[in-house]
C-alpha positions in Angstrom: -19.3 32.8 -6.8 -16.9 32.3 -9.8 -14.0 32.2 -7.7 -15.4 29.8 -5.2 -16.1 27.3 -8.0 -12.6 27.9 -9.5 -11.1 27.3 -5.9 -13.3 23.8 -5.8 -12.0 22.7 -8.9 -8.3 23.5 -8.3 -8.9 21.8 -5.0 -10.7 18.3 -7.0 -8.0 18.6 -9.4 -5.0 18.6 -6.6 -6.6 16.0 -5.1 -6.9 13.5 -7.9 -3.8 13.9 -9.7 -1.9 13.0 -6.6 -4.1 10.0 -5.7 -3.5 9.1 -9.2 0.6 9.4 -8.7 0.6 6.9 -5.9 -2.2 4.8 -7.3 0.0 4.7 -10.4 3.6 3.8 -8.7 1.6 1.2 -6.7 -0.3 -0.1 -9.9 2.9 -0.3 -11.8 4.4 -2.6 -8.9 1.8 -4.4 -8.8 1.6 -5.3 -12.4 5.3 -5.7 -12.5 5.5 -8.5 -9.6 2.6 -10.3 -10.8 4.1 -10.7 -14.3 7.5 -11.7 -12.7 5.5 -14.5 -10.9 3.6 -15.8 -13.8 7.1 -15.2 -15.7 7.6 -18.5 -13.3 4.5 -20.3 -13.5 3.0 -18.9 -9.7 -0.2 -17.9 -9.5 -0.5 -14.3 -9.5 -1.4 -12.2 -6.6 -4.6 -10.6 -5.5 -4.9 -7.0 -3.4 -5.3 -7.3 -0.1 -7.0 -4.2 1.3 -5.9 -4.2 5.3 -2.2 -5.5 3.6 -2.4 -2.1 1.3 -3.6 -0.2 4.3 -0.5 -1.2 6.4 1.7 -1.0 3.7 0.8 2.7 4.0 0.9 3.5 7.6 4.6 1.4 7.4 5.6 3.5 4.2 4.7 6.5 6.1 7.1 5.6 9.0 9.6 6.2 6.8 8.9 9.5 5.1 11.8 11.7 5.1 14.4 9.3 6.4 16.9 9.1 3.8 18.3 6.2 1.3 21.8 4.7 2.7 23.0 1.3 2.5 20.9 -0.1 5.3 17.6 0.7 4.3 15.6 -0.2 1.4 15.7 -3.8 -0.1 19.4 -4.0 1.5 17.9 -4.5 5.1 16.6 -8.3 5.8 13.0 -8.8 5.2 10.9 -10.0 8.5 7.1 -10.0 9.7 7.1 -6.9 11.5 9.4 -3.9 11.6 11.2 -2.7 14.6 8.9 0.0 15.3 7.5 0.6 18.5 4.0 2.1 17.1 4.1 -1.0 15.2 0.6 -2.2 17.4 -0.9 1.0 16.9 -0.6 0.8 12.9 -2.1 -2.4 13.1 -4.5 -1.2 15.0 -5.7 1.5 12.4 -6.0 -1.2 9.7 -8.2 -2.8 12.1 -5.4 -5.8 12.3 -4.2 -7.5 14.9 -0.1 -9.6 15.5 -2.4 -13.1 15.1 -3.7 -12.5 11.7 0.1 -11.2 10.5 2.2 -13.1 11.7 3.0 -15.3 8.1 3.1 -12.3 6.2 6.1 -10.4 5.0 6.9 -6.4 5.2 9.2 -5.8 2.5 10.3 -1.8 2.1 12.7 0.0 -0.3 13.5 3.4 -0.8 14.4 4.3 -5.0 14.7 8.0 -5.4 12.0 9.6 -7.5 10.5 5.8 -7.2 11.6 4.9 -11.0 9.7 2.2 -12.2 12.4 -0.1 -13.4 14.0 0.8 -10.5 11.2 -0.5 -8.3 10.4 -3.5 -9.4 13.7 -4.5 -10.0 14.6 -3.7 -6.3 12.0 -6.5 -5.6 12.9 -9.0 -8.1 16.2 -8.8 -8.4 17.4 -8.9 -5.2 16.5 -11.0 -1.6 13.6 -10.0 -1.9 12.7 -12.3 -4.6 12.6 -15.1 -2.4 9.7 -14.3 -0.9 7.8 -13.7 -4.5 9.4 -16.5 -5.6 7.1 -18.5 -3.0 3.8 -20.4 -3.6 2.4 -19.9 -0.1 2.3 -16.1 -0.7 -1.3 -15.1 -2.6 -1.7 -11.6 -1.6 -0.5 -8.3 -1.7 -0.6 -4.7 -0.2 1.7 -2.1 -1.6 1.9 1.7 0.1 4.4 4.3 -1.2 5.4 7.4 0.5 8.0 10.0 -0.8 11.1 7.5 -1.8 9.8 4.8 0.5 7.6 1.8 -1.3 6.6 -0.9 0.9 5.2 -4.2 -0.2 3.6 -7.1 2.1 2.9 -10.2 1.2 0.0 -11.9 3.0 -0.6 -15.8 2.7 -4.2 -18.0 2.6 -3.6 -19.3 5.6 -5.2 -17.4 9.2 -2.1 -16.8 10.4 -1.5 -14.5 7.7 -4.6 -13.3 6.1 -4.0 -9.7 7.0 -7.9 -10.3 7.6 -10.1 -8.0 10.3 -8.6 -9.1 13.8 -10.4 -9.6 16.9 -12.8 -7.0 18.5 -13.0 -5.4 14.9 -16.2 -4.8 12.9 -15.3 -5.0 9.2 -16.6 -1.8 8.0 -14.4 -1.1 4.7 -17.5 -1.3 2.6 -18.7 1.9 4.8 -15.5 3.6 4.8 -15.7 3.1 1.1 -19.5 4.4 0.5 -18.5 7.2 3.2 -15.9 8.2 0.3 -18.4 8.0 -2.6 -20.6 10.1 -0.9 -17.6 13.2 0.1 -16.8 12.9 -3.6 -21.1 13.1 -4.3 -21.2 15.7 -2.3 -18.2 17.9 -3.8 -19.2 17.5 -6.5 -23.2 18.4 -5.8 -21.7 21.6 -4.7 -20.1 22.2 -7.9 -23.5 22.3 -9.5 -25.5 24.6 -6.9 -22.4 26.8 -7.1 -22.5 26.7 -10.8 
């Protein structure tokens, strides 16, 4: 019974601290660009959940592939990467091409993904341009390994990120789905206890 509780707790403890690591590099970001834009008198940007959600399935595309000249902020920023799943990821962020097509997808790979590093891979180079500009007002970041991807999303339909056609927007049951794993876990704990 002891053992079984300690292997639950590991197991929580695992678990947060490396949602916590990527929440963190993604926070940082986050925090980082928005203080850049108001360092220029822009509005600051809100999270976009679907735009996070893609940012994730894009970072995810590039796990493992390394850091060379023509990746990262060195490759030119466009709507959609040249992936051929590209439908499919939109498709599991319940997105569709319509809804996207203003955005921007903007990736770089920073070994270790340093801080400084990151933010000034945004700011400081073309991909300032982009964060430089009023029309964007949102923002999904997703990191994977070296790999950090940010995409801007605008007010406007075309690039809303929002829920695209023949979608229900369930995120507030995906998210009470979550609360209730983590209620459950946690229930165990105690009856285990």
């Amino acid at each position: 019974m002891a053992f079984l509780r300690w292997c639950l707790l590991l197991s929580l403890f695992i678990h947060s601290i490396l949602l916590a690591r990527c929440d963190d590099e993604d926070d940082n970001l986050f925090q980082a660009i928005n203080q850049y834009r108001t360092s220029l008198n822009l509005t600051t940007l809100t999270k976009n959940d679907r735009a996070e959600c893609l940012s994730s399935k894009v970072a995810d595309q590039f796990k493992g592939q390394p850091c060379t000249n023509t990746t990262g902020s060195n490759t030119v920023p466009g709507t959609e990467p040249n992936y051929s799943n590209f439908p499919n990821l939109l498709t599991e962020c319940k997105l569709n091409s319509t809804t996207t097509r203003d955005g921007q997808i903007l990736p770089a790979c920073v070994p270790n993904l340093d801080p400084s590093l990151v933010a000034s891979n945004f700011t400081k180079s073309q991909y300032a341009r982009y964060l430089n500009d009023s029309t964007f007002t949102g923002i999904g970041i997703g990191s994977e390994d070296n790999w950090i991807v940010v995409i801007l999303t605008t007010s406007t339909p075309d690039g809303s990120y929002s829920v695209g056609t023949n979608f229900n927007d369930d995120s507030g049951a995906s998210n009470l789905a979550s609360v209730g794993h983590l209620v459950a876990l946690l229930a165990a704990f105690f009856v285990l206890h």
